[in-house]
LOTI-388144 format. One line per 5 residues: for each residue z, y, x of C-alpha. Coordinates in nm, 3 decimals. Layout:
// residues N
Z:Y:X ~ ...
END
This chain:
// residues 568
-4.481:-1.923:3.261 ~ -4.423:-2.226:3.045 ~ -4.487:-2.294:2.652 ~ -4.303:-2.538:2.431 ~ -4.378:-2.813:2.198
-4.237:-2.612:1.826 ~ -3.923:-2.713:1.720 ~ -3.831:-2.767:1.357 ~ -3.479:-2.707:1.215 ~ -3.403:-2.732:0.805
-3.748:-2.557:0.673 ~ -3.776:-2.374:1.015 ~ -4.096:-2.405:1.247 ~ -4.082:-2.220:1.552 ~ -4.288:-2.186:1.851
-4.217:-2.071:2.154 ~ -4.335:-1.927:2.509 ~ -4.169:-1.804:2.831 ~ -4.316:-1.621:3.126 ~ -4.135:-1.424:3.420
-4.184:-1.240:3.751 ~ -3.875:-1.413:3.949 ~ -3.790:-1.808:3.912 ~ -3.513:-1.926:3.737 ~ -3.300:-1.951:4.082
-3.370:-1.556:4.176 ~ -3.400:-1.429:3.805 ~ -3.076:-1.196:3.653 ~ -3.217:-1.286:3.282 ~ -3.182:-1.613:3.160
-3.318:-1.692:2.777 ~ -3.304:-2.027:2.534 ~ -3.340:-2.123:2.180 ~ -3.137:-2.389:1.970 ~ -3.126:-2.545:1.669
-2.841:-2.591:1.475 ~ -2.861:-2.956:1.468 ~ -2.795:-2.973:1.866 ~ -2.435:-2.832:1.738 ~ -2.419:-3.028:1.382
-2.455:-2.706:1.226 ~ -2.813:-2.799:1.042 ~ -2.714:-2.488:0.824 ~ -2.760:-2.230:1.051 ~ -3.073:-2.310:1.142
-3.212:-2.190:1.470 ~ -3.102:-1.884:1.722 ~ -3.337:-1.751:2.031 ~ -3.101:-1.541:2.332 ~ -3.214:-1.337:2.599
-2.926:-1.221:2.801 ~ -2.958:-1.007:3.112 ~ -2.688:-0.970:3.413 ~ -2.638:-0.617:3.555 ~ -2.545:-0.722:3.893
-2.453:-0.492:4.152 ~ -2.517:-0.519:4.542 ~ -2.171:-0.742:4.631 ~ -2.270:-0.948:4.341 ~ -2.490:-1.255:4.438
-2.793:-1.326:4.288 ~ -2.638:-1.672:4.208 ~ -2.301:-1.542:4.013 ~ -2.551:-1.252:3.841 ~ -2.748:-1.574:3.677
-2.463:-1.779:3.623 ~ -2.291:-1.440:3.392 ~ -2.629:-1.466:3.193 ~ -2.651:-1.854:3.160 ~ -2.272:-1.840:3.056
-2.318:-1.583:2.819 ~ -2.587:-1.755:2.636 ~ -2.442:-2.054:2.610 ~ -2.120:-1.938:2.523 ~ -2.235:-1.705:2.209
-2.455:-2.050:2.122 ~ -2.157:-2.240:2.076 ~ -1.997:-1.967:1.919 ~ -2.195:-1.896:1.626 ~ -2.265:-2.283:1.539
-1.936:-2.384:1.581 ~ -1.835:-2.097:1.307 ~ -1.754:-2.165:0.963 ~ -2.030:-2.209:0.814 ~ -1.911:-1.975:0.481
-1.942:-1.688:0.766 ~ -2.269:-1.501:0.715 ~ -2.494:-1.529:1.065 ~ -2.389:-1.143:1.081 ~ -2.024:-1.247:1.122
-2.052:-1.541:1.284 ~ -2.256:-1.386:1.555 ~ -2.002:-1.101:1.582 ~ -1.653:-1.356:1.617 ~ -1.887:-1.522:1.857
-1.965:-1.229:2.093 ~ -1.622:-1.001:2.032 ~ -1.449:-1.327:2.176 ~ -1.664:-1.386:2.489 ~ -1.655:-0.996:2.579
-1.283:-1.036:2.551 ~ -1.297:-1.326:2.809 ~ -1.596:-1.198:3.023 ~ -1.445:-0.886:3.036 ~ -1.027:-1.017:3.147
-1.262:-1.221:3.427 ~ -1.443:-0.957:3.552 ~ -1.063:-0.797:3.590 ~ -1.001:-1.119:3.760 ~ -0.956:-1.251:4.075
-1.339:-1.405:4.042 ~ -1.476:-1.092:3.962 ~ -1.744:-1.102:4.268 ~ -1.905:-1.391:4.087 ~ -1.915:-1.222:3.704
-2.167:-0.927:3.588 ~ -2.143:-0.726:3.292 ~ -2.453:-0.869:3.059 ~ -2.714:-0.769:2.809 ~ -2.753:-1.002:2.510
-2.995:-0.981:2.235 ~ -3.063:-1.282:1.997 ~ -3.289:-1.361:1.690 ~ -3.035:-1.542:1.452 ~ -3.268:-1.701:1.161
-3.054:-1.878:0.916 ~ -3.166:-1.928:0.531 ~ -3.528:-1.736:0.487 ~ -3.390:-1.409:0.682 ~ -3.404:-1.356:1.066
-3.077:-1.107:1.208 ~ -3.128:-0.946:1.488 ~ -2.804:-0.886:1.725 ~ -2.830:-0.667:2.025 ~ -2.573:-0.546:2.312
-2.721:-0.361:2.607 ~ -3.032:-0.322:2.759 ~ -3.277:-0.581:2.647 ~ -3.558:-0.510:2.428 ~ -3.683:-0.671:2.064
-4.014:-0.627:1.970 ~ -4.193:-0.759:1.659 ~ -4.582:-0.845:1.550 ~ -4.672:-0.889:1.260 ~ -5.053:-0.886:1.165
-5.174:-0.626:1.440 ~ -4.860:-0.377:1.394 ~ -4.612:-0.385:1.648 ~ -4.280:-0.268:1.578 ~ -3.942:-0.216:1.780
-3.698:-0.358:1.607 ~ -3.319:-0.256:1.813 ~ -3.254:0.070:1.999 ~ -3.116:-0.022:2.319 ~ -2.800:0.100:2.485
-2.955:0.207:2.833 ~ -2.934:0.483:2.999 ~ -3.260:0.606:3.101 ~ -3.301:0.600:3.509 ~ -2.992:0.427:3.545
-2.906:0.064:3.605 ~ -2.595:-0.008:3.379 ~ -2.635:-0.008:3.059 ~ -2.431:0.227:2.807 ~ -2.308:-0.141:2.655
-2.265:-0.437:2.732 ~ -2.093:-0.767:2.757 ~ -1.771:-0.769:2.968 ~ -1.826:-0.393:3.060 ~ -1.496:-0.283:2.853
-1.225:-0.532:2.631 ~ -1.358:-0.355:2.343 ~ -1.708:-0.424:2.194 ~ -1.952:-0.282:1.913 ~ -2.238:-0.505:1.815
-2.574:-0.365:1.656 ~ -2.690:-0.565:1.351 ~ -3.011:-0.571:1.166 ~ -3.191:-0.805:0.929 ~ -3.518:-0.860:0.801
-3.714:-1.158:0.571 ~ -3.933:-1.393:0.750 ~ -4.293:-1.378:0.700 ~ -4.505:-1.668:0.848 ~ -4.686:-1.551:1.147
-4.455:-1.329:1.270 ~ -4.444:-1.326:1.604 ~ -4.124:-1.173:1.774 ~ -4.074:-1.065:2.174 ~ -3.755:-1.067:2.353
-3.795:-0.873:2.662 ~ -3.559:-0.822:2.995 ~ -3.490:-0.666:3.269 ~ -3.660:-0.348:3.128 ~ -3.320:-0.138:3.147
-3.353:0.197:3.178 ~ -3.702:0.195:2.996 ~ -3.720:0.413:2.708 ~ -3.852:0.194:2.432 ~ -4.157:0.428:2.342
-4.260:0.396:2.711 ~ -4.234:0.031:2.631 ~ -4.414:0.044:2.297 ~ -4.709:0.194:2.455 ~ -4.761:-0.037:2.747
-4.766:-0.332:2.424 ~ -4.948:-0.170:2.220 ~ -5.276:-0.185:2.319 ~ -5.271:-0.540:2.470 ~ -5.181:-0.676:2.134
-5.458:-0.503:1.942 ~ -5.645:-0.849:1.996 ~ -5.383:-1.056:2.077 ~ -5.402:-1.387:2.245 ~ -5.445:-1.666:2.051
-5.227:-1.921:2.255 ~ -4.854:-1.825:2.307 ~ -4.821:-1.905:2.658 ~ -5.147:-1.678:2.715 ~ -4.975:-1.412:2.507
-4.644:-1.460:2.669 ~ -4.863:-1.398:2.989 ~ -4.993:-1.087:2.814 ~ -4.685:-0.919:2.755 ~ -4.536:-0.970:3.100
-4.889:-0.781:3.229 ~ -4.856:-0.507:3.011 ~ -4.480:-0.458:3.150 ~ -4.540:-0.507:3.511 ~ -4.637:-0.167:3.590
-4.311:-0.009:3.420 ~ -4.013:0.080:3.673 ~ -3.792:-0.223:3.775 ~ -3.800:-0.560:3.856 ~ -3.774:-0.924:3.763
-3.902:-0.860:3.415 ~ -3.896:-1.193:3.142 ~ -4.032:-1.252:2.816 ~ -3.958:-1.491:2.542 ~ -4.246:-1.520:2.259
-4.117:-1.692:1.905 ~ -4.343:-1.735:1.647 ~ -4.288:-1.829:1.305 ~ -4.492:-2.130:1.219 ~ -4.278:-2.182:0.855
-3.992:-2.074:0.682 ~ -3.816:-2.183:0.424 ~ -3.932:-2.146:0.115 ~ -3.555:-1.948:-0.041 ~ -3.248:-1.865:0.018
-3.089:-2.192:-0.066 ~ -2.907:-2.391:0.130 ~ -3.015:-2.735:0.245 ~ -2.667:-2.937:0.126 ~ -2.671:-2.772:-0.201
-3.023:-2.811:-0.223 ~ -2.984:-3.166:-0.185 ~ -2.689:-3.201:-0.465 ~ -2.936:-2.986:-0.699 ~ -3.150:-3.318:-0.657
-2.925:-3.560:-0.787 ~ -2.928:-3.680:-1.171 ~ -2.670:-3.652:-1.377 ~ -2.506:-3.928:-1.545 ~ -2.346:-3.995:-1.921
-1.954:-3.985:-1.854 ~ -1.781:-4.290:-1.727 ~ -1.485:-4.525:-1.865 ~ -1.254:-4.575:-1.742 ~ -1.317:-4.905:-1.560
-1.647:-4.835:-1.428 ~ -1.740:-4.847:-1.085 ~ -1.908:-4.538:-0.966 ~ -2.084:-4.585:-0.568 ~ -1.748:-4.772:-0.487
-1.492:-4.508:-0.683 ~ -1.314:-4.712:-0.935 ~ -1.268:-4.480:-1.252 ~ -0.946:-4.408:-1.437 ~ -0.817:-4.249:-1.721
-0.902:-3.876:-1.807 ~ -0.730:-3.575:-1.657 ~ -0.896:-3.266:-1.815 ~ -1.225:-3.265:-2.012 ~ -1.368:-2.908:-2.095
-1.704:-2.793:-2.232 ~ -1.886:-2.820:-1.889 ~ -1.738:-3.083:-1.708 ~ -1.505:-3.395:-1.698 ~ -1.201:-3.485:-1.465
-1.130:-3.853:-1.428 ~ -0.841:-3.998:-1.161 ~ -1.047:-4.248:-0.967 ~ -1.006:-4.514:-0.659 ~ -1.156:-4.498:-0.355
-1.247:-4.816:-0.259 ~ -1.365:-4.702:0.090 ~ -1.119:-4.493:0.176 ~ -0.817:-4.617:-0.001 ~ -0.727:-4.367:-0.174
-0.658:-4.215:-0.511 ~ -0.859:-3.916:-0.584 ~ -1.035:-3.657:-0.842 ~ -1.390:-3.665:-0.969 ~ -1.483:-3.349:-1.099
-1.850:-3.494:-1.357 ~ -2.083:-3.201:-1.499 ~ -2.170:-3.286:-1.851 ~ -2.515:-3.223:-1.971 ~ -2.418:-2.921:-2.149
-2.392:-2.777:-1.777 ~ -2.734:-2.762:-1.777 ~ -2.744:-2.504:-2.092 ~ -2.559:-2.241:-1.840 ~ -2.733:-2.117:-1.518
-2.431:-1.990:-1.404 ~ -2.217:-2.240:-1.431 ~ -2.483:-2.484:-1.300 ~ -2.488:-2.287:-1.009 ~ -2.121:-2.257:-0.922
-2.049:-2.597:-0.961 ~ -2.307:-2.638:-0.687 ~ -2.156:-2.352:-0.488 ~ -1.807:-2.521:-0.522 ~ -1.973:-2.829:-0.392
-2.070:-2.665:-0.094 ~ -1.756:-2.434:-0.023 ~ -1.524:-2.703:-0.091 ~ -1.619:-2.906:0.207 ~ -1.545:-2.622:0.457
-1.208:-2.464:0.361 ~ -0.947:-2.590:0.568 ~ -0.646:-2.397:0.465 ~ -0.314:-2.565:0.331 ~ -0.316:-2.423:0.040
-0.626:-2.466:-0.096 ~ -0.793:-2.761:-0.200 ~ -1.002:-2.912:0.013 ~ -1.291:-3.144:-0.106 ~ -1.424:-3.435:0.001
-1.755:-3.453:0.213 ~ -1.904:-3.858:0.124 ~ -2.201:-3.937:0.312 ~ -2.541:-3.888:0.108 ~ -2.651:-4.282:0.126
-2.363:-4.332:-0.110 ~ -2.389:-4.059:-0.362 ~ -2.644:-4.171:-0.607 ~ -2.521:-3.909:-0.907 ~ -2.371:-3.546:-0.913
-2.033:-3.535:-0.880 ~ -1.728:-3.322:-0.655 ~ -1.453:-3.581:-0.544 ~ -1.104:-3.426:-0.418 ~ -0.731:-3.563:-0.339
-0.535:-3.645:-0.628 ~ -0.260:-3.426:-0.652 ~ 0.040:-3.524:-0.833 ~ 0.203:-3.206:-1.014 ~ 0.156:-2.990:-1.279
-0.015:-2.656:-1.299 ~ 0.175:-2.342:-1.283 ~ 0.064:-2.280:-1.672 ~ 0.234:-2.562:-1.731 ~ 0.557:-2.472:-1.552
0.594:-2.148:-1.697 ~ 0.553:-2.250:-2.042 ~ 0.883:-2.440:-2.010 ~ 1.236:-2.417:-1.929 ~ 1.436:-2.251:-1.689
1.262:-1.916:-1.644 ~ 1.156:-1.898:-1.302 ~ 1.371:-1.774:-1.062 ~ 1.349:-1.519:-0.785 ~ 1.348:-1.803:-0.489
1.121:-2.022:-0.657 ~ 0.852:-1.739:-0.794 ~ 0.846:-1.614:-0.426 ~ 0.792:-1.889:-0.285 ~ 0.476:-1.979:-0.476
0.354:-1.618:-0.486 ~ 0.377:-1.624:-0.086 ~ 0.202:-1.947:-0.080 ~ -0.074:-1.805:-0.302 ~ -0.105:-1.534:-0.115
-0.140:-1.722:0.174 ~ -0.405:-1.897:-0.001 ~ -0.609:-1.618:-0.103 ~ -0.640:-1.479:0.278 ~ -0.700:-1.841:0.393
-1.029:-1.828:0.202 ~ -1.104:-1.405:0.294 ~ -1.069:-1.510:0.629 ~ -1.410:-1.732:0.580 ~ -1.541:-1.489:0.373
-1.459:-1.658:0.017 ~ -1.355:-1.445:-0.267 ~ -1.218:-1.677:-0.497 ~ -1.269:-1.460:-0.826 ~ -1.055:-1.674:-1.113
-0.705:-1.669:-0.953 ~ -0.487:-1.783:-1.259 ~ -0.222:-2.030:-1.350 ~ -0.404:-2.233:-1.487 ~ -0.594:-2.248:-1.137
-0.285:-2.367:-0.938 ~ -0.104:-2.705:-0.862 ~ 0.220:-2.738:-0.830 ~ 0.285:-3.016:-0.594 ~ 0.653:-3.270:-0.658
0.894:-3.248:-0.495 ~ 0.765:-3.061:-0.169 ~ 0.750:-2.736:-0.294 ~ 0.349:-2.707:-0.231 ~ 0.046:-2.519:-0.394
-0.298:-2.589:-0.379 ~ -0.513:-2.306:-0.560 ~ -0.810:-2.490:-0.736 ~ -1.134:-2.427:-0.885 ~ -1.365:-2.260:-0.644
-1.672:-2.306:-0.913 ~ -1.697:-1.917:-0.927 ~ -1.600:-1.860:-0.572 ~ -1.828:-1.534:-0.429 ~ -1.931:-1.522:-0.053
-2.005:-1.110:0.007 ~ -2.190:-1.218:0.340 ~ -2.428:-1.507:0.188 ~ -2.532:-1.418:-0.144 ~ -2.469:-1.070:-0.171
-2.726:-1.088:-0.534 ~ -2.408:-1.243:-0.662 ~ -2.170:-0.993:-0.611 ~ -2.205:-0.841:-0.993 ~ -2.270:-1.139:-1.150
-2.022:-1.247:-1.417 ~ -1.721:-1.398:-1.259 ~ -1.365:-1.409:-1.343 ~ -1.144:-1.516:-1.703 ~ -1.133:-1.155:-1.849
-0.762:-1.086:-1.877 ~ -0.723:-1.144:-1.545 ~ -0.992:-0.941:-1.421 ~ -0.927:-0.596:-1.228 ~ -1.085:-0.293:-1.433
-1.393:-0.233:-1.176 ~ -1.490:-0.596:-1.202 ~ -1.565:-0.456:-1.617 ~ -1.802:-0.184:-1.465 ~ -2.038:-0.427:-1.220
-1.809:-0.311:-0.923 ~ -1.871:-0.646:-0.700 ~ -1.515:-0.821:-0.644 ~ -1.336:-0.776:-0.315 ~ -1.001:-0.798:-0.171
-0.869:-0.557:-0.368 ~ -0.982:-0.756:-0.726 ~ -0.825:-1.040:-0.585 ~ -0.486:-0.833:-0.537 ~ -0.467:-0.763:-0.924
-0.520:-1.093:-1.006 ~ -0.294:-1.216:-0.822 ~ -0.042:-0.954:-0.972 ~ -0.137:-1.071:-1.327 ~ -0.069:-1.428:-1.205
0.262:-1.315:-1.054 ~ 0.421:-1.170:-1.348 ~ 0.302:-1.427:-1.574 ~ 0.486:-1.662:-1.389 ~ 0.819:-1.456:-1.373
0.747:-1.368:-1.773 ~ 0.698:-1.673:-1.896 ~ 0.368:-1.677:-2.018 ~ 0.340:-1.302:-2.184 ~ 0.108:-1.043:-1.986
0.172:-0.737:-1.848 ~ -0.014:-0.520:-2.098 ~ 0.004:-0.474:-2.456 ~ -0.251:-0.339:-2.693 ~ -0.171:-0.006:-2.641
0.066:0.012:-2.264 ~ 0.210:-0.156:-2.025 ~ 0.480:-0.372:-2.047 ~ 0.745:-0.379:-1.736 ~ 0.873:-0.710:-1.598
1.206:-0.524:-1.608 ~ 1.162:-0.555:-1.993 ~ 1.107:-0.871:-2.033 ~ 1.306:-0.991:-1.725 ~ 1.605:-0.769:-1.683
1.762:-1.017:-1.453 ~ 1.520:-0.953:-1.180 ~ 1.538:-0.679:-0.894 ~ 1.340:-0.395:-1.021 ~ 1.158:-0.377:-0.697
0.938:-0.702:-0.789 ~ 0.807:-0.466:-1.074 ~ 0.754:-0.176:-0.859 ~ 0.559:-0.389:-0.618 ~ 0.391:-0.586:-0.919
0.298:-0.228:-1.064 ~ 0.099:-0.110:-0.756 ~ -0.090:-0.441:-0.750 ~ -0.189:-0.394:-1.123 ~ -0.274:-0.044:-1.069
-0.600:0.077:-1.246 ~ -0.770:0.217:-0.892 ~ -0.846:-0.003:-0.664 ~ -0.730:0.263:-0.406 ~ -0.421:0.240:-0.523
-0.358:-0.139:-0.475 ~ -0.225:-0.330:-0.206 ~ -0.558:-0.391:0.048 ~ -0.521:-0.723:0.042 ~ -0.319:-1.065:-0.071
-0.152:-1.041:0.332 ~ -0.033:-0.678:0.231 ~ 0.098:-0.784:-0.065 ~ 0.285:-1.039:0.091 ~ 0.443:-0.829:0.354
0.568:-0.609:0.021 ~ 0.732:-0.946:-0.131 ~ 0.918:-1.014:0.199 ~ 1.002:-0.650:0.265 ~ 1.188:-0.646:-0.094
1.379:-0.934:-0.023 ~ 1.495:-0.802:0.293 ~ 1.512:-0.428:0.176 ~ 1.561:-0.409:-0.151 ~ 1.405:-0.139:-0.356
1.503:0.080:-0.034 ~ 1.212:-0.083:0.139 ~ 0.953:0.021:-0.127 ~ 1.046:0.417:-0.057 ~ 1.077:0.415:0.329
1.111:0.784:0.476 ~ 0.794:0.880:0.695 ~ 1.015:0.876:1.006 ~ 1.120:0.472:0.930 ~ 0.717:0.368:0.862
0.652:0.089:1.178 ~ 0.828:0.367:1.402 ~ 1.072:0.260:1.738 ~ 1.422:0.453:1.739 ~ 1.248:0.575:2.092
0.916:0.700:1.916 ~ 1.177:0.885:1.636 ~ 1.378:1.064:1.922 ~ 1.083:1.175:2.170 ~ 0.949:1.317:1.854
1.326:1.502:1.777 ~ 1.289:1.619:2.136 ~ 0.953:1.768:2.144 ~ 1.046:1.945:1.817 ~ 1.368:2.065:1.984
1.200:2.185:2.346 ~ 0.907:2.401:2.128 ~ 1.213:2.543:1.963 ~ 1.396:2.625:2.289 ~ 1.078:2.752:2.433
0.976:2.993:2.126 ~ 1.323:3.150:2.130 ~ 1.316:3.191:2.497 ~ 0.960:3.409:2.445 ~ 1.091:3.623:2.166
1.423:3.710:2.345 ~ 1.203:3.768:2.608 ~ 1.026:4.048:2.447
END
């Protein structure tokens, strides 16, 4: 039995208490809690694991506690080392698909004496919500006030010793999710070794201990293991976390921080800005300023992106330009730009810093001559694409895909997409997702109707995009119908406007999924042709072998229905 000094992580105050039948050297559960700044991941905030190993008889107790120690601390370095655009629910299932995959090829292995299948359930609180995450056979309970609530079904088998799921058991793996707000005083349990204990039998053993709870956690810890000790099974543990404070919203601490910072009037050029020399002006719009700058530290030329104090007037554009902040930093992709992360000590005003690209935007090269050509337009619409499933892969919907939003890089044939000030996470702030977003005439028909953007949004404006930049400039719809890139651009293979009409088409259902499949149709018409855009159903992703074992089954039912009738 032990308690804790609380720990304290962002806005987070936990304590916690332990207590268990077996030591740690004869125990099969093994349970922690970490803070995100252990893994320089302040943002996520603070996780608590209780993983239990199913070990069977030629299994020693040693290996059975080394499975549960290595699953805890494998999933902990898991989720903190995600990106931290991933939602906790995502992170925590990348985390835990990935060790399954390798706990399970082990267990397969020649060391599979030493490995046991495992039960992991975890308490993931990140921003002001707790997620819950549970594989197998361990047990979450909650208290709040004097109400005690179960929180995950388990996946045991009643009377029987291996759970229905678990980690390493099969390659493949399903994860239960669940989330909930914190309250202050909420006191959560994390119970093991209780497998094949129906959860109301559980419940009712609690229950009545916790009417008056004790007030200390190690004496409640204590409390909890009592009430459990005379259900079947052994080596029973318990891990108590109470919530001492939360934070006080959903924001996050870095863009918290930048909210915090003044603004300034606009620069000269000349001025020194905390050790940025500023240049001349590269764009200056209604919100915000973009001035070429040296930095003095780093030695190099970059971007400063300055809110003006008209910003101020628009809560939505005051609030992307602190999301862009934020997302900026952790996109790593090549073809999206990447912002600069300066250390807080030297920031002393608001302001987004980012390489200097030298270029033009791809409004700019479309407005001039030669029409672009089939190579070329490919190349950057491939790129894009790219791009655009760079970001979905962190789970950042970009939402304002345009020309206008794209560099051209000289000479080496590069593109950076730009702009992420009305970039949407659908994991993170989900009260977002209808929000207005987007430049209108680029914006797919759902978006008009509060549909949240997705994958699919992205795919028609990346179409619009597309055939802008093989048109010249003019859209693809008129006032009254469409207008064909075949019309406009005769010279051009007509399957670039068949594959440029599915992206644009009104139902989402009937668009390309996502910017990768809408790559793999570019590439497939310049292989194919407009041949590859009709493919028979025999030819879709099917082996010459598949095609004739399906020609022979066909053939033998034949031979076999001819043989009955002559029969008769």
């Amino acid at each position: 039995m032990a308690e804790t000094a609380p720990i304290e992580s962002g806005a987070w105050r936990v304590a916690m208490a332990f207590a268990a039948q077996c030591g740690s050297s004869s125990s099969h559960n093994f349970f922690a809690v970490y803070t995100g700044e252990s893994f320089e991941s302040p943002e996520r905030g603070v996780i608590g694991v209780m993983a239990r190993a199913h070990a069977e008889t030629q299994i020693s107790v040693a290996g059975a506690r080394d499975a549960a120690q290595l699953a805890v601390h494998s999933f902990a370095e898991g989720y903190f080392g995600a990106q931290r655009t991933l939602s906790a629910r995502r992170a925590a299932s990348q985390a835990l698909v990935s060790l399954n995959r390798w706990l399970a090829g082990q267990m397969h292995g020649d060391v599979s004496r030493h490995l046991a299948p495992v039960s992991l359930s975890a308490l993931l609180l990140e921003r002001r919500r707790i997620g819950m995450v549970q594989i197998g056979a361990c047990q979450l309970f909650r208290l709040r006030g004097k109400g005690l609530s179960p929180l995950m079904r388990p996946h045991a088998r009643p009377g029987e010793f291996l759970p229905a799921r678990a980690l390493g058991l099969t390659d493949d793996l399903t994860v239960d999710h669940a989330e909930e707000f914190a309250e202050e005083g909420d006191v959560y349990f994390l119970l093991g070794g209780v497998e094949g204990v129906a959860p109301e039998l559980v419940y009712g053993a609690l229950a009545p201990r916790l009417v008056s709870p004790p007030e200390g956690d190690e004496d409640l810890a204590q409390a909890v293991l009592s009430a459990l000790a005379p259900l079947p099974g052994m080596d029973k543990s318990v891990m108590v976390m109470r919530i001492a404070a939360a934070p006080s919203d959903n924001g996050d601490a870095a863009m918290a921080a930048l909210s915090d910072l003044p603004l300034r009037p606009p620069p000269r050029e000349g001025d020194v800005w905390d050790h940025f020399i500023i240049g001349q002006t590269l764009f200056r719009g209604r919100y915000t300023i973009l001035k070429a700058a040296y930095d003095t530290i780093g030695q190099r030329e970059v971007a400063m992106k300055i809110p003006l104090p008209s910003m101020l007037q628009d809560e939505v554009f005051t609030a992307g330009f602190m999301r862009e902040a934020w997302i900026g930093t952790a996109v790593r992709g090549n073809n999206v730009v990447r912002y600069l992360e300066l250390p807080p000590e030297r920031r002393t005003s608001l302001y987004l810093v980012m390489p200097l690209y030298q270029g033009e935007t791809l409004e700019k090269r479309l407005n001039r001559a030669p029409p672009m050509g089939l190579p070329e337009g490919i190349g950057i619409a491939l790129k894009l694409c790219e791009a655009v499933q760079d970001l979905a892969a962190i789970q950042i919907i970009h939402r304002d895909l345009k020309p206008d939003n794209v560099m051209l890089l000289d000479e080496r044939g590069e593109v950076r997409l730009l702009d992420l000030g009305l970039a949407y996470l659908p994991g993170i702030d989900a009260a977002e997702a209808v929000k207005p977003g987007g430049t209108i005439r680029y914006m797919a028909p759902e978006l008009l109707h509060n549909a949240p953007a997705s994958a699919r949004t992205e795919v028609y404006a990346l179409g619009v995009t597309i055939y802008r930049m093989f048109s010249g400039g003019p859209f693809p719809f008129g006032q009254r119908e469409k207008l064909p890139l075949a019309r406009v651009r005769p010279d051009l293979p007509r399957w670039l406007g068949l594959v440029l009409q599915r992206t644009l088409a009104p139902s989402p259902e009937n668009r390309y999924a996502d910017a990768g499949e809408l790559a793999q149709a570019l590439q497939t018409g310049l292989v194919q042709g407009e041949e590859g855009m009709h493919q028979p159903f025999w030819r879709l992703r099917a082996s010459e072998l598949y095609v004739w074992r399906l020609l022979t089954t066909i053939f033998a039912a034949g031979f076999f229905y001819l043989l009955l009738t002559g029969h008769r």
